[in-house]
C-alpha positions as CSV (number, residue, x, y, z in Angstrom):
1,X,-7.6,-8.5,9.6
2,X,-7.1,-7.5,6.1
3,X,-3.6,-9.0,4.2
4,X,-1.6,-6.6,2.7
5,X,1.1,-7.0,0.0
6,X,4.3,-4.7,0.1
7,X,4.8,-2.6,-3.2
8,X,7.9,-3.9,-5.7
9,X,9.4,-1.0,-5.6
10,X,12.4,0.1,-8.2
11,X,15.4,1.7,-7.1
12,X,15.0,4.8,-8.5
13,X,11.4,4.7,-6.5
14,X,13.1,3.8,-3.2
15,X,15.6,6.0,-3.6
16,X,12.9,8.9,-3.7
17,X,11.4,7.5,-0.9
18,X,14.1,7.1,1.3
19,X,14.4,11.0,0.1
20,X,11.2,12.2,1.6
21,X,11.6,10.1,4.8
22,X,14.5,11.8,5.8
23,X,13.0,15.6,5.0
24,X,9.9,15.3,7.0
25,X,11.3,12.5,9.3
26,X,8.6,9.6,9.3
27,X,9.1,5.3,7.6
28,X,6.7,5.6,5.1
29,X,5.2,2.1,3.5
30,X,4.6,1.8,-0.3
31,X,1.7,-1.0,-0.7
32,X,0.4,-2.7,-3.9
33,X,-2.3,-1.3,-5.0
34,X,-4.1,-3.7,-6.9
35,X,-4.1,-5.6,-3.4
36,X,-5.7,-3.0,-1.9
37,X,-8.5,-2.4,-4.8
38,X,-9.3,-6.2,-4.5
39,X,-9.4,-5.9,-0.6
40,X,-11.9,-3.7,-1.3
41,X,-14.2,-5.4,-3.8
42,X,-14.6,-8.2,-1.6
43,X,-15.1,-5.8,1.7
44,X,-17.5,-4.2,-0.2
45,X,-19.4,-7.4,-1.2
46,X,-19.1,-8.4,1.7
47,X,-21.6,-6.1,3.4
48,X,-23.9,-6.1,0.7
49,X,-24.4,-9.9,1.0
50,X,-26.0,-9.4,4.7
């Protein structure tokens, strides 16, 4: 399973969050993205090694 890392959020960016969760009533999750771009270099080399 792939590891994730959580987005540092700031305040003013959580606030807005918070904001948008309550009008269309879901959690959302903020995650870093340069985790997520890496994650996917390495799946993707992954599957060309094979």
């Amino acid at each position: 399973m792939d590891e994730k890392k959580l987005a540092q959020l700031s305040q003013e960016q959580l606030d807005k969050i918070n904001d948008l969760e309550q009008k269309i009533g879901v959690t959302l999750i903020a995650y870093d993205q340069q985790v997520i771009q890496q994650g996917d270099r390495s799946s993707m080399q992954d599957n060309h090694s094979s």
